[in-house]
N, CA, C and O atoms as CSV, one atom per row, in Angstrom:
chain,resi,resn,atom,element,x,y,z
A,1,UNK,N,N,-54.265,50.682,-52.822
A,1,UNK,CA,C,-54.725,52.028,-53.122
A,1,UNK,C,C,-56.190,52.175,-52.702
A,1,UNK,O,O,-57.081,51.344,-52.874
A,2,UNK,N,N,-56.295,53.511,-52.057
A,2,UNK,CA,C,-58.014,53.707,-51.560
A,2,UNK,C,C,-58.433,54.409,-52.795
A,2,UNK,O,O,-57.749,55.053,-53.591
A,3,UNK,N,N,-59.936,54.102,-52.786
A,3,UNK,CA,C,-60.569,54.453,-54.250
A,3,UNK,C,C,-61.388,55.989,-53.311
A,3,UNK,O,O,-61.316,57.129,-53.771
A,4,UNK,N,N,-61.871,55.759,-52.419
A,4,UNK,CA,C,-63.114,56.851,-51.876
A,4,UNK,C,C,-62.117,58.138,-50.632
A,4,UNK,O,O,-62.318,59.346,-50.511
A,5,UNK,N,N,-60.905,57.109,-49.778
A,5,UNK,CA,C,-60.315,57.886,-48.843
A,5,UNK,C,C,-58.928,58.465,-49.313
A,5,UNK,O,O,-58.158,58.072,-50.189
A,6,UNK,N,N,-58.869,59.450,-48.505
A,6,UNK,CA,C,-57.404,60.130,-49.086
A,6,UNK,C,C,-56.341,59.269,-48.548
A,6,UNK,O,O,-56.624,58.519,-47.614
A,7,UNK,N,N,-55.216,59.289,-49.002
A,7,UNK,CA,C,-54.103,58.712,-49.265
A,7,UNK,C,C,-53.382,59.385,-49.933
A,7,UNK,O,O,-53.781,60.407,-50.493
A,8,UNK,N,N,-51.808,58.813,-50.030
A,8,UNK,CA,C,-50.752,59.371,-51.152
A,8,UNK,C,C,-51.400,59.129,-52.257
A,8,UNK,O,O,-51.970,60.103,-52.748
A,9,UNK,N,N,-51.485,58.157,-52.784
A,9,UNK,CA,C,-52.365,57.965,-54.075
A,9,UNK,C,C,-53.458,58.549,-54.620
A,9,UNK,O,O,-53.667,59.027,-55.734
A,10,UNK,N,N,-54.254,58.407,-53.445
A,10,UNK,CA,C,-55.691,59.769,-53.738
A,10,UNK,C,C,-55.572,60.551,-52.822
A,10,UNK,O,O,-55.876,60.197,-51.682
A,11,UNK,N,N,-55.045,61.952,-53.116
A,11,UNK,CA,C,-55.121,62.653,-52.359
A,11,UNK,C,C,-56.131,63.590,-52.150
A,11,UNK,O,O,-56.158,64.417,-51.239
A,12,UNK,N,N,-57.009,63.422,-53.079
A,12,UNK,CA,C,-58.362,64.286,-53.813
A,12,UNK,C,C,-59.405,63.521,-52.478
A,12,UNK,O,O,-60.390,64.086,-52.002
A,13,UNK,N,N,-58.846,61.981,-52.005
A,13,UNK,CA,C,-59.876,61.349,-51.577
A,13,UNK,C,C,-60.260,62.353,-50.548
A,13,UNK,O,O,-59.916,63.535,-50.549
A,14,UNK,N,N,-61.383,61.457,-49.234
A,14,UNK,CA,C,-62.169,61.739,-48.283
A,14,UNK,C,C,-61.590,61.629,-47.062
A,14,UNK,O,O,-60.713,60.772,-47.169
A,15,UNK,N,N,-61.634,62.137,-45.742
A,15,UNK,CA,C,-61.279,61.791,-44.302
A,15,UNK,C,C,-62.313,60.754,-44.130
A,15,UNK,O,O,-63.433,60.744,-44.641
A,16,UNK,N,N,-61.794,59.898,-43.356
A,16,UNK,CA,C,-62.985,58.557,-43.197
A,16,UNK,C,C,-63.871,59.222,-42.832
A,16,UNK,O,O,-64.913,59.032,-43.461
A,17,UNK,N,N,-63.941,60.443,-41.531
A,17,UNK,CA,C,-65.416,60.434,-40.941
A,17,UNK,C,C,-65.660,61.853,-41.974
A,17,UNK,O,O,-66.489,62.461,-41.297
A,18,UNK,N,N,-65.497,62.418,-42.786
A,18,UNK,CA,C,-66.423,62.924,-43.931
A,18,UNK,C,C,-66.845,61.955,-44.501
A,18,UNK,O,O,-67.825,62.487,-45.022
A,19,UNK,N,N,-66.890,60.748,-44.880
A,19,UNK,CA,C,-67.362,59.727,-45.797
A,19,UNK,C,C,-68.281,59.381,-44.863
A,19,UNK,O,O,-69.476,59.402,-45.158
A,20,UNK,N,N,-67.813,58.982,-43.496
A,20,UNK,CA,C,-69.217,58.644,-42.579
A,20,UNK,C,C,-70.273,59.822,-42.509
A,20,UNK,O,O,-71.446,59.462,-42.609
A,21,UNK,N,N,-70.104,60.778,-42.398
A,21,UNK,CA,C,-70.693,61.626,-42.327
A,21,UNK,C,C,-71.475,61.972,-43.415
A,21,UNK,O,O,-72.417,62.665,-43.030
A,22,UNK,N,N,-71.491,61.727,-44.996
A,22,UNK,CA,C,-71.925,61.762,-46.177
A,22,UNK,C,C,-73.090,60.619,-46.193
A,22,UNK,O,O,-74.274,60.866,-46.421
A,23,UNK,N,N,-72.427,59.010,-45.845
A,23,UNK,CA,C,-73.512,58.555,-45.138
A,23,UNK,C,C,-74.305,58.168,-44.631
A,23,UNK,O,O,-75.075,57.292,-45.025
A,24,UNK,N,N,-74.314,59.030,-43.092
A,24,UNK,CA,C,-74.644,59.213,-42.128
A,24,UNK,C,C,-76.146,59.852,-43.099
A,24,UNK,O,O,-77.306,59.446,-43.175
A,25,UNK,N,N,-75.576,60.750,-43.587
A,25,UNK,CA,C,-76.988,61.660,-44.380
A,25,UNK,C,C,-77.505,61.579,-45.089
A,25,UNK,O,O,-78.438,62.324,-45.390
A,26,UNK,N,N,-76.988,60.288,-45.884
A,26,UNK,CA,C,-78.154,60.114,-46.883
A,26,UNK,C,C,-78.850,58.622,-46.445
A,26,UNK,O,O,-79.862,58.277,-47.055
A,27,UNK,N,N,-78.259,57.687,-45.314
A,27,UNK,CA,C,-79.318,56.960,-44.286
A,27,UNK,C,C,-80.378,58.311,-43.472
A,27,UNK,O,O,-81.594,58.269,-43.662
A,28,UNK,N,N,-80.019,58.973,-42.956
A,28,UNK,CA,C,-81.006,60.467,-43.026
A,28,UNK,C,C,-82.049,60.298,-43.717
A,28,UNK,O,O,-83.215,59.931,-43.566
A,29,UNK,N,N,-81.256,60.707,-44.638
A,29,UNK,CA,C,-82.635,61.112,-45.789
A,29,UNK,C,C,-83.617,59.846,-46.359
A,29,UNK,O,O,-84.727,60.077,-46.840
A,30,UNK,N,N,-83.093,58.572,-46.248
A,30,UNK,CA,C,-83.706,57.870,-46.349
A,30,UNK,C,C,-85.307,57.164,-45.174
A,30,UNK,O,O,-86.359,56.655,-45.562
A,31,UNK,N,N,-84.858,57.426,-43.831
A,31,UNK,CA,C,-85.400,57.539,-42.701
A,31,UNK,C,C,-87.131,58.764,-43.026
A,31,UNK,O,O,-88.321,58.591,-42.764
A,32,UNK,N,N,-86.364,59.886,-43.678
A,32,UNK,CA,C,-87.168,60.898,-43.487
A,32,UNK,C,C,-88.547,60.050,-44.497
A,32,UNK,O,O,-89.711,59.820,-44.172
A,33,UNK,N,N,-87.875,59.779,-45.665
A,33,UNK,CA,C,-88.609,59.142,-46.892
A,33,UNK,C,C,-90.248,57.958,-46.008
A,33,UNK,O,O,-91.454,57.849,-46.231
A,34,UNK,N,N,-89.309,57.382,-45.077
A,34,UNK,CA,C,-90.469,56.261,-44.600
A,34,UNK,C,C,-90.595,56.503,-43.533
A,34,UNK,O,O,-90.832,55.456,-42.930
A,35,UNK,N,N,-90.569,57.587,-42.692
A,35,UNK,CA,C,-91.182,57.564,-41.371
A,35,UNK,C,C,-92.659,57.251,-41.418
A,35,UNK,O,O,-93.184,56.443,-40.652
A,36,UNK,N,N,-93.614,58.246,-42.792
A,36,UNK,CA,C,-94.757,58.351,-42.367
A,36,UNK,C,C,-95.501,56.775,-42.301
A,36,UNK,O,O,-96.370,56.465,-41.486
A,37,UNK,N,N,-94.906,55.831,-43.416
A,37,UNK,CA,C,-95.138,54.766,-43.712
A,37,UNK,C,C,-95.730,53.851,-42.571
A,37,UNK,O,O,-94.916,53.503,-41.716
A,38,UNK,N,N,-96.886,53.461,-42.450
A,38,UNK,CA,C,-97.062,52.306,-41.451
A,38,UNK,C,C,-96.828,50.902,-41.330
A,38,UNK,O,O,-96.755,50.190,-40.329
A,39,UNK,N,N,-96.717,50.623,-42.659
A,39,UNK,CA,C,-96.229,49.003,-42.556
A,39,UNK,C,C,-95.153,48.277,-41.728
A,39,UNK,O,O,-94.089,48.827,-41.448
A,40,UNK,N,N,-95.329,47.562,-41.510
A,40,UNK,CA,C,-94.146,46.398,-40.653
A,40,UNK,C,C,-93.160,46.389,-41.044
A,40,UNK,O,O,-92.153,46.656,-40.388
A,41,UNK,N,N,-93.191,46.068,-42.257
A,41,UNK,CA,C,-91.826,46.101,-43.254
A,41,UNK,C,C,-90.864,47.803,-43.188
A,41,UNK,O,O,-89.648,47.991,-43.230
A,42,UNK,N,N,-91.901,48.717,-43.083
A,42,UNK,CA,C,-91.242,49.581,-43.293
A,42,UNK,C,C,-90.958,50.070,-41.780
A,42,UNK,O,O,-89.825,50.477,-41.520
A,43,UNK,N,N,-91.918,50.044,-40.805
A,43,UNK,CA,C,-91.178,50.348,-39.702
A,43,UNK,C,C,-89.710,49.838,-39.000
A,43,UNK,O,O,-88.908,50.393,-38.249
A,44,UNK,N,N,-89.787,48.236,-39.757
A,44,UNK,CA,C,-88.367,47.807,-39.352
A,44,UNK,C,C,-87.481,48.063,-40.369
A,44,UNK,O,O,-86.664,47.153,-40.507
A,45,UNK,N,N,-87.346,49.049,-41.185
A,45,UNK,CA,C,-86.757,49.221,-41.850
A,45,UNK,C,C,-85.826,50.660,-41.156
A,45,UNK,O,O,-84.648,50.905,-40.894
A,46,UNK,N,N,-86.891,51.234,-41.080
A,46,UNK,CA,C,-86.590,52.569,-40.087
A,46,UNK,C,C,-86.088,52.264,-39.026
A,46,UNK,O,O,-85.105,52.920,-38.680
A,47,UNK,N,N,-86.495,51.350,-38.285
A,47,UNK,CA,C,-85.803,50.989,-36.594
A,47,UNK,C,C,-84.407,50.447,-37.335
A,47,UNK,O,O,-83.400,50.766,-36.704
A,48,UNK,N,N,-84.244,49.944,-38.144
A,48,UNK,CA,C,-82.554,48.938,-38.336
A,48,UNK,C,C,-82.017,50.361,-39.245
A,48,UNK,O,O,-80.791,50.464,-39.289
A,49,UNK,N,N,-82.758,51.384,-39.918
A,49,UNK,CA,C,-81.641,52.445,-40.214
A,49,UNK,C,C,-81.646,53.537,-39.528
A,49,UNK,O,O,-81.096,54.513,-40.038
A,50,UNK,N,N,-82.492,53.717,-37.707
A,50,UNK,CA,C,-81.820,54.306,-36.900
A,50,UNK,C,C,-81.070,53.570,-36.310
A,50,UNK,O,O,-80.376,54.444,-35.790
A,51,UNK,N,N,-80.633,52.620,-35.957
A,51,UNK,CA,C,-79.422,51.900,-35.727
A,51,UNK,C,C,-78.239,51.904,-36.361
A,51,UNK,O,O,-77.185,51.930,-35.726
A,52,UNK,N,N,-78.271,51.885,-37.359
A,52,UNK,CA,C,-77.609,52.007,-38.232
A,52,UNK,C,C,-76.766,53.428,-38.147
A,52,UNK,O,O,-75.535,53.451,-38.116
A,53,UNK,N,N,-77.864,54.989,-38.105
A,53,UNK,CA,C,-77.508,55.995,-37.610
A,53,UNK,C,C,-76.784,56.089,-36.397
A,53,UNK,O,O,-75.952,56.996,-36.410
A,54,UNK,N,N,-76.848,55.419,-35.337
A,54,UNK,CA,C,-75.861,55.366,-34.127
A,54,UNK,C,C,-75.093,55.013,-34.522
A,54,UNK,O,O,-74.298,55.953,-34.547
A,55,UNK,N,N,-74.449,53.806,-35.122
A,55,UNK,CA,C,-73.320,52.620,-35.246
A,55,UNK,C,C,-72.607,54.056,-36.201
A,55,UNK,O,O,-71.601,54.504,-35.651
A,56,UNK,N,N,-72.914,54.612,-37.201
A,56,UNK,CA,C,-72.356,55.528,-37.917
A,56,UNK,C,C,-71.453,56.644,-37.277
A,56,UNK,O,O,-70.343,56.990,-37.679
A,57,UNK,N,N,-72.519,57.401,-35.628
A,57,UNK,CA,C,-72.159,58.448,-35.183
A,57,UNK,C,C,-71.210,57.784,-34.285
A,57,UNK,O,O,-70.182,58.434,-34.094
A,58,UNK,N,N,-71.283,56.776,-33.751
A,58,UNK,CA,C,-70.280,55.650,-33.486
A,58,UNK,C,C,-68.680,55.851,-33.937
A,58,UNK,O,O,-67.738,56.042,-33.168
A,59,UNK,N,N,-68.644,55.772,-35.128
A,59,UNK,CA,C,-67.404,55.637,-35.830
A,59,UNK,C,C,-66.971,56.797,-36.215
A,59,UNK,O,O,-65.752,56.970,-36.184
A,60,UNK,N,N,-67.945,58.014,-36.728
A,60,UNK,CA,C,-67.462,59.169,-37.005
A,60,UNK,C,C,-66.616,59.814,-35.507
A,60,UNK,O,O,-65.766,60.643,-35.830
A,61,UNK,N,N,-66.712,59.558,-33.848
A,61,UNK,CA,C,-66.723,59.591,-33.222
A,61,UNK,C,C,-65.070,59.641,-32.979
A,61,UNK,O,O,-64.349,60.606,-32.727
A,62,UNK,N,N,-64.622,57.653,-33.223
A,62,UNK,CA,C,-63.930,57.473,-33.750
A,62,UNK,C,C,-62.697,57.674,-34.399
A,62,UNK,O,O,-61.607,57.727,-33.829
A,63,UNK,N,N,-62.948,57.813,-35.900
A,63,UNK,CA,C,-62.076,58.442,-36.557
A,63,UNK,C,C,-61.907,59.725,-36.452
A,63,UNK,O,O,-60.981,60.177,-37.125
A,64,UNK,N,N,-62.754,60.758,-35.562
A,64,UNK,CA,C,-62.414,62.451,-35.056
A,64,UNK,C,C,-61.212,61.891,-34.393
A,64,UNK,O,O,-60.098,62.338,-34.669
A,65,UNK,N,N,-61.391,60.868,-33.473
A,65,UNK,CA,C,-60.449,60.524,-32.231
A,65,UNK,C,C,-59.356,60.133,-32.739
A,65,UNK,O,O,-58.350,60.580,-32.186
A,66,UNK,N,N,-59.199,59.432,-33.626
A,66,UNK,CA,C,-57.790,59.174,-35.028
A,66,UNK,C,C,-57.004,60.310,-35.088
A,66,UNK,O,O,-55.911,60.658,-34.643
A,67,UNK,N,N,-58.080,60.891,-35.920
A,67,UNK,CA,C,-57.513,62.235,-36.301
A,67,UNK,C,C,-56.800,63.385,-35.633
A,67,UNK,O,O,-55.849,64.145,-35.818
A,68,UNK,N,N,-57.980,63.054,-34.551
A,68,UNK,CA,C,-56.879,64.073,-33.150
A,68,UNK,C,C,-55.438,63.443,-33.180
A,68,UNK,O,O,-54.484,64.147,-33.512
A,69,UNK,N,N,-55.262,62.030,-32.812
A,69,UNK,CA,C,-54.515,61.758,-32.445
A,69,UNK,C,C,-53.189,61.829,-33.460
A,69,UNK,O,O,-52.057,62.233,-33.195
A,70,UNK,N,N,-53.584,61.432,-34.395
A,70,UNK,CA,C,-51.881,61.606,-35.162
A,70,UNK,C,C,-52.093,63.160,-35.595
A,70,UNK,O,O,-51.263,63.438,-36.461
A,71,UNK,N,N,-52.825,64.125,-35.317
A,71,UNK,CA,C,-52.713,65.566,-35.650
A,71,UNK,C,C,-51.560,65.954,-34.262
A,71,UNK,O,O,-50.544,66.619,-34.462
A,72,UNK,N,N,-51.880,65.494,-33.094
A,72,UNK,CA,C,-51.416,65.492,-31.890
A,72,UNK,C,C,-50.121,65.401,-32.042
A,72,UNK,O,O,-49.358,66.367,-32.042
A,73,UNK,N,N,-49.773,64.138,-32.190
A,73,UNK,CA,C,-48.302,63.734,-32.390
A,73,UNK,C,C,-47.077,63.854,-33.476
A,73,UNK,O,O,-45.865,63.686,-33.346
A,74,UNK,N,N,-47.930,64.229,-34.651
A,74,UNK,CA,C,-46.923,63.887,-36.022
A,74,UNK,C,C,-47.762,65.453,-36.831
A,74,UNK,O,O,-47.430,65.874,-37.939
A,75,UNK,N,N,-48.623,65.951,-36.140
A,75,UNK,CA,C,-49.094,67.737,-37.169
A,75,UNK,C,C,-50.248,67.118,-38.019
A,75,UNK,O,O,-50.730,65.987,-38.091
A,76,UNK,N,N,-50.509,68.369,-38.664
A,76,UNK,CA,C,-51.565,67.934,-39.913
A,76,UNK,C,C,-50.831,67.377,-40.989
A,76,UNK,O,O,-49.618,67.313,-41.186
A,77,UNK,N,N,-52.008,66.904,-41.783
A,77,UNK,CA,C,-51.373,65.578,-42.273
A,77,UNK,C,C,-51.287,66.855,-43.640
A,77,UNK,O,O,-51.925,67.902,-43.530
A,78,UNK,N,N,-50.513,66.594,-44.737
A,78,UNK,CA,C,-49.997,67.537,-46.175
A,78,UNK,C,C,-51.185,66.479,-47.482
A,78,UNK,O,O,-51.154,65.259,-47.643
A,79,UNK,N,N,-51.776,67.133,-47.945
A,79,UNK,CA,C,-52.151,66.950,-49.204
A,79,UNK,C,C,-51.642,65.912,-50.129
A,79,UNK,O,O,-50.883,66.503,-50.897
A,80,UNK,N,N,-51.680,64.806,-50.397
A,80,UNK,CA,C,-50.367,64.006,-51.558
A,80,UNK,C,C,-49.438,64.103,-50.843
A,80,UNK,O,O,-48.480,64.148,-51.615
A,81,UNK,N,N,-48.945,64.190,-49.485
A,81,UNK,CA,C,-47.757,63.955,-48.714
A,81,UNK,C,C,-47.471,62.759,-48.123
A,81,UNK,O,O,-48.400,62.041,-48.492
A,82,UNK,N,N,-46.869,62.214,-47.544
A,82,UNK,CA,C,-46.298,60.940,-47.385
A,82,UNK,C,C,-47.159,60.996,-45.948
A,82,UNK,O,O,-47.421,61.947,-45.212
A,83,UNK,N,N,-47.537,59.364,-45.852
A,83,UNK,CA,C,-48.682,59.140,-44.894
A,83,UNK,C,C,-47.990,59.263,-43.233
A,83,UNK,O,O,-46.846,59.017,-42.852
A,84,UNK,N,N,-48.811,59.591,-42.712
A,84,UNK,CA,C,-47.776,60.079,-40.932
A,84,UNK,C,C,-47.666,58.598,-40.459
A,84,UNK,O,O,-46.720,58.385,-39.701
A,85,UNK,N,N,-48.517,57.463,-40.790
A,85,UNK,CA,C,-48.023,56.364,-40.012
A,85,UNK,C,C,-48.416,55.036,-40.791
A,85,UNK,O,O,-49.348,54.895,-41.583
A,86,UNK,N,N,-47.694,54.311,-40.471
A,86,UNK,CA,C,-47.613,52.865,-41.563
A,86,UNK,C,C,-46.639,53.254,-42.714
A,86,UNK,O,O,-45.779,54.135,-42.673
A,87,UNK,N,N,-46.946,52.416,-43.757
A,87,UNK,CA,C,-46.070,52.301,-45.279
A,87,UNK,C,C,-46.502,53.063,-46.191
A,87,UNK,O,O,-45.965,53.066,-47.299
């Protein structure tokens, strides 16, 4: 059972790339917090969580491309409906 993504079980859950996308934005907001910061520590903190921001837009990328795809072949997926692929 997924605790955060939708599923039969949780159907309340998230699409993976809304969860990436959630965050995507609060690594954002964290970025914004220490840009002004000059320290070492904090600049590599910022350089490894704009990286971090790619690897994210990366996957949200991704799972759009998922999503197309079994929307493509099998429709939109139903609310608490039985999953379009696997068990």
């Amino acid at each position: 059972m997924t605790k955060y993504l939708v599923s039969e079980e949780n159907p309340d859950g998230l699409r993976l790339e809304a969860m990436l996308r959630v965050l995507r934005g609060e690594v954002l907001t964290r970025c914004t917090l220490i840009t002004d910061d000059t320290r070492a520590e904090a600049q590599q903190v910022l350089a490894n969580n704009i990286k971090v921001l790619e690897l994210l837009s990366e996957a949200i990328q991704l799972a759009e491309s998922s999503t197309h795809t079994l929307d493509k072949a099998f429709g939109p997926s139903h609310k608490g409906g039985l999953p379009r692929i696997g068990t």
